[in-house]
N, C-alpha and C positions, 0 to 999 in steps of 0.2 A: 613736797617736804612735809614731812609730821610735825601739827606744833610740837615743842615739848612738852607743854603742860597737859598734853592729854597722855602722856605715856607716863606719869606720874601720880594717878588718879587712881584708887582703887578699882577693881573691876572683878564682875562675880560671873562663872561658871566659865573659865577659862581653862584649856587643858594643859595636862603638866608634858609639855612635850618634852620627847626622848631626848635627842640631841640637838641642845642648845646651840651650837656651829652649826647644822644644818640650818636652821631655823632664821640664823642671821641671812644664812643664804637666796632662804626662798623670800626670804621677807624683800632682801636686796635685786634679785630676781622679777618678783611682782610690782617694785616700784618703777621697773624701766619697762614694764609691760606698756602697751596701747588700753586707752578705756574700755571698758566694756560696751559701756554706755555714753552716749555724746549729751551733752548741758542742756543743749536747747532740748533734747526729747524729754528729758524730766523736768523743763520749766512746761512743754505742752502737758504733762501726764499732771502737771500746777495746776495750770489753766482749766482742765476738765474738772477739778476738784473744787475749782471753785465753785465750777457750777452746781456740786453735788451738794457743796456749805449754803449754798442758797437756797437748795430744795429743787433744781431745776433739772435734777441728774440720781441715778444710783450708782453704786459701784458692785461689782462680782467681782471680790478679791478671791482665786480659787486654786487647785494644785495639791500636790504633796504634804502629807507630815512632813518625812523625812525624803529625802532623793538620793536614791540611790545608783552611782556609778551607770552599774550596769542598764539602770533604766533610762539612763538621759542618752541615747544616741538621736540624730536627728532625726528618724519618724516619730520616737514616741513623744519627743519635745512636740512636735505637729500636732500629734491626737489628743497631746492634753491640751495644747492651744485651741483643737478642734471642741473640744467639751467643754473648754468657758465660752466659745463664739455662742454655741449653743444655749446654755443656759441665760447669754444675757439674753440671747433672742427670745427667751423665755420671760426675762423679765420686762423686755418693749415693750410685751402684749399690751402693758397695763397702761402704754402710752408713755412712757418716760426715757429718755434714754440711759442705757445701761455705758459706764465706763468698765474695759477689760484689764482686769490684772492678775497677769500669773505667779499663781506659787510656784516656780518653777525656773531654771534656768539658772538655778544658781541657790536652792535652798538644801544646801550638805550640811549644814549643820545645826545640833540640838542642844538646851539646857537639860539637866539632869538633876533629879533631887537627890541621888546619892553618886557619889564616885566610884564605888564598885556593886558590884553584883554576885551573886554567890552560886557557884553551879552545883546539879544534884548532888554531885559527889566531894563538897563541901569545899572544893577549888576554892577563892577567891579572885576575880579578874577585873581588870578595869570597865568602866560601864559601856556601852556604845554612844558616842557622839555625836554623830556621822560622819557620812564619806570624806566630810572633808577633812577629818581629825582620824578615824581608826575605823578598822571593820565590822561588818557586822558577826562575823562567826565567832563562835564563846571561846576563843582560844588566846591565851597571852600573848602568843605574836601578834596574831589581828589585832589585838586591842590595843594597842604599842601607841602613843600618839604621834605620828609619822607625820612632819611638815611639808615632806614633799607633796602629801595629798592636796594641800592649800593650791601647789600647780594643776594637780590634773584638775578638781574644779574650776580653776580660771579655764581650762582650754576646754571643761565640758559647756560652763556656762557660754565661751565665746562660741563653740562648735553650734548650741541651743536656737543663740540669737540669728547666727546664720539661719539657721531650719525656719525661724518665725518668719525672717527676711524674703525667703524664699516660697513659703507660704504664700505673704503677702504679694508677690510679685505675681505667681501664678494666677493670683484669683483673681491680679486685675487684669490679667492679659486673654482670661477664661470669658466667659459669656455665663456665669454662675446666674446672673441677674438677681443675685442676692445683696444689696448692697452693706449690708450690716457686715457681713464676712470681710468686707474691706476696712472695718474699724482698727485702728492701734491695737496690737499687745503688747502692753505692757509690763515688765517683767519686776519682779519683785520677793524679799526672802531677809528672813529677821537677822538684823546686824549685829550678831553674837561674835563670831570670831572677829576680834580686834585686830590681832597679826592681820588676818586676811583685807578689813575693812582697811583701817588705817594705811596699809601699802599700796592700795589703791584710790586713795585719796587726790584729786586733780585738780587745776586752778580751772575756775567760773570763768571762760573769754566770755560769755554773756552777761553775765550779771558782778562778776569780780568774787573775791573769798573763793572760796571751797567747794566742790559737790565730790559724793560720792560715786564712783565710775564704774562701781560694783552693780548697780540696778539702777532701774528707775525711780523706786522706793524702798523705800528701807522701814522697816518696824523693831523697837525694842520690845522686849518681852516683859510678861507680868514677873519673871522671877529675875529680871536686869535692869528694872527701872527705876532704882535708887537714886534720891535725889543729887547725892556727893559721890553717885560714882560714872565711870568710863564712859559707859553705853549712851546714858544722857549727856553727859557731855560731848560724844560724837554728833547725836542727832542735833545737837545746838549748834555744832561747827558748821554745818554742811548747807549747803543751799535745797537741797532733794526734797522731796515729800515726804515729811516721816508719819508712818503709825506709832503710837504707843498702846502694849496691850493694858487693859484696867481688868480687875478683878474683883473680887469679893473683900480685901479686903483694902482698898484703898479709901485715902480719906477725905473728903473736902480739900483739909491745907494740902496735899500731895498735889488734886488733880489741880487746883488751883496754882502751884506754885508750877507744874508742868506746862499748863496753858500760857504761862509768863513768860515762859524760858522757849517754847518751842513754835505760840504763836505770833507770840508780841512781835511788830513790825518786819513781817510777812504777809501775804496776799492771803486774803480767806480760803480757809482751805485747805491751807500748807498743812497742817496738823491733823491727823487722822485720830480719833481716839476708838479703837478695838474693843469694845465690851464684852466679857467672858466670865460669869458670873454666874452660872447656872441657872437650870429652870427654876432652883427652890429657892437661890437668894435674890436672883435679881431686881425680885419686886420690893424687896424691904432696901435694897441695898443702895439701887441706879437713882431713886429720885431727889435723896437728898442731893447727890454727885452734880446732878444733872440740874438742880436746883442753887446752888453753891455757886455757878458760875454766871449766873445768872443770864443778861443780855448777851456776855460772852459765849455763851452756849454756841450762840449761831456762826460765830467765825472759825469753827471746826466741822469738819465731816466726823460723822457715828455712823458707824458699824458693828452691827453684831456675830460676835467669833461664837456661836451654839455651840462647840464643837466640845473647848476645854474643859467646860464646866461640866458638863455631863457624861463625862466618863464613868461605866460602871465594870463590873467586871459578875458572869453569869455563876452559875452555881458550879461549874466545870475550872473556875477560874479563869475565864477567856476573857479579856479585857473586849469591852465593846462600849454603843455608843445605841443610845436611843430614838431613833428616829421623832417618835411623839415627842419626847422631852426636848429634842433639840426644837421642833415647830413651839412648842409652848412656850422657851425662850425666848425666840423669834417673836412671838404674839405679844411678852409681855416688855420686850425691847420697844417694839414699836408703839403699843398704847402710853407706855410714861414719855416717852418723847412728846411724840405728840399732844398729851397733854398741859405738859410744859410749852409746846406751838415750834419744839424745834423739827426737823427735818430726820424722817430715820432711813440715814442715806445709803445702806446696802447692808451684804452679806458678807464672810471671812469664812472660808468652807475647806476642807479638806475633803477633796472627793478624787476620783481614780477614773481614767475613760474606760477601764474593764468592768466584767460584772463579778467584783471581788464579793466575797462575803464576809465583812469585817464587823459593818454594823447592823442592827436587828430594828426588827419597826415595832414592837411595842412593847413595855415593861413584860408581859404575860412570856417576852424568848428569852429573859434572862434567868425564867427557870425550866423552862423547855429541854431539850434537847439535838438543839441547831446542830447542822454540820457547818463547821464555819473551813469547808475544804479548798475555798481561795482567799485563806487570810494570807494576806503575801506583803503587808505594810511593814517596811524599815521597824515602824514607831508605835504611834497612833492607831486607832481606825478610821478606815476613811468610807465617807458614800459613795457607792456604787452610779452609775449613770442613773438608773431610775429613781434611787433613792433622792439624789443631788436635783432634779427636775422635779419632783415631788417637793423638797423645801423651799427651792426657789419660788415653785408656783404657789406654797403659804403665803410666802413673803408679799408678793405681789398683790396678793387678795387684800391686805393690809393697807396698802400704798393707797 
């Protein structure tokens, strides 16, 4: 059952679906669905997070921008679970252990800074959301916001968890003698669709109240994290691990009033805050934030999201991403933490298990003349496997 008082609440970057009747439908539809996810797996995916609020743990939150349809069948759900196993393996070097959480398995859909988009030949069309709201082709039918998509992602995300489940059985039945490949994956993707979240909404038989059955974790976004609107008031209802993204320009009173609402009297841990602030502001920006909360600091996990803040776009107009600049974030995430003596508990990475060519390794290719011939991203740019082993292993250097 949805309270009422959260379908009452403002909510920002929601799409204007087509047919309202349909809509009732699916919504009616998804609440007599089975969970996605069971309670006790997101009170374990708690548990590991405490240890990451103590300093005893990191985390490699990693996966898609966007997810697309066609790329979620169950191998590739594997290969990208295959490429976070790895990169935490990357981050144990340093002796610590690494928690797995996939962007993946359920992350269709996007906020948008504008509502439509404008094609060369001066069309007008609704923007792309994703899979789970409209298509990605420039065409007005695709872009149509179709409810019934909210189904196919319930049966890709259920299809995904199978692939993970399956995954994990094989490798323990295997002689891999890798034991880390036997860690939890995690599954996780920002709780922007409301329809979708809310209908999925399940009673705690462990703990009592609410969890969300949509993932393990759930994160609001830096452009839905209003203190009187929906999306925080979802991540308040729910028993689950939530992130929240932080940005550039959030304030003291904000991240302070978010710590109240989303750590207060839960287990250390429960609250993720995602920092995304880029390489140029985050040095003037993170330590007031990070200073504001004082002792409180430590009953959160921080992680650093490199990825938003450094968005550039090359001389050619190619939107990309900076490999150096995302590590120089990375560098200066971790030094104000630690000078303040908190814990700088992992990564928030958009990366791909292909060797796409989306992002570039140093300011000097954004006037170059890259062939960027496997940009194949929904959204975003993401790193490529070497490039995503290469930050990870910054990070690590850090630790």
């Amino acid at each position: 059952m949805i309270p009422h008082a959260l379908l009452e609440i403002a909510a920002a970057h929601q799409p204007e679906w087509s047919t309202p009747g349909e809509l009732a439908a699916v919504r009616n539809e998804l609440l007599g669905r089975p969970p996605l996810v069971d309670a006790h797996s997101c009170h374990a995916l708690a548990g590991e997070l405490e240890f990451v609020a103590r300093g005893e743990a990191v985390v490699i939150q990693a996966g898609d921008c966007a997810e697309l349809f066609s790329d979620s069948e169950r191998h590739r759900v594997q290969a990208k679970a295959s490429q976070l196993h790895h990169l935490c393996d990357t981050a144990e070097f340093a002796g610590i252990p690494a928690v797995r959480i996939g962007r993946f398995a359920g992350q269709f859909a996007k906020p948008r800074s504008c509502a439509t988009e404008t094609l060369p030949d001066g069309t007008e069309i609704p923007v792309y959301r994703g899979d789970a709201v409209n298509g990605l082709n420039p065409t007005a039918t695709a872009r149509r916001a179709d409810p019934a998509r909210m189904l196919t992602a319930y049966d890709l995300a259920a299809s995904g968890l199978d692939a993970l489940f399956m995954r994990q059985l094989l490798l323990s039945e295997g002689d891999s003698g890798i034991s880390s490949m036997l860690a939890p994956t995690y599954i996780s993707h920002e709780a922007l669709l409301l329809d979708f979240e809310r209908a999925l909404l399940r009673p705690d038989p462990a703990r009592g109240g609410t969890y969300a059955s949509s993932a393990h974790m759930v994160w609001i976004g830096e452009r839905t994290r209003q203190l009187d609107h929906a999306h925080l008031a979802l991540a308040e209802q729910i028993n689950n691990p939530v992130g929240v993204k932080i940005g550039p320009t959030a304030t003291p009173e904000e991240l302070i009033a978010i710590v109240d609402r989303l750590a207060t009297g839960h287990r250390r841990g429960r609250l993720t805050l995602i920092i995304r602030m880029g390489a140029e502001k985050i040095a003037d920006r993170l330590p007031a934030l990070v200073a504001a909360l004082g002792t409180r600091a430590g009953e959160v996990a921080w992680l650093s999201d490199p990825m938003h803040g450094n968005t550039k776009k090359t001389v050619t107009g190619q939107k990309t991403r900076v490999v150096t600049e995302i590590q120089d974030e990375i560098g200066h995430f971790c030094r104000i933490l630690r000078e303040q003596r908190v814990h700088p508990g992992g990564l928030h990475l958009e990366v791909s298990p292909d060797p796409v060519t989306e992002c570039v390794d140093t300011t000097a290719d954004l006037t170059g003349s890259l062939d960027f011939d496997r940009y194949e991203s929904a959204c975003d740019p993401r790193l490529n496997p070497i490039q995503a082993q290469q930050v990870v292993r910054h990070f690590t250097r850090l630790l």
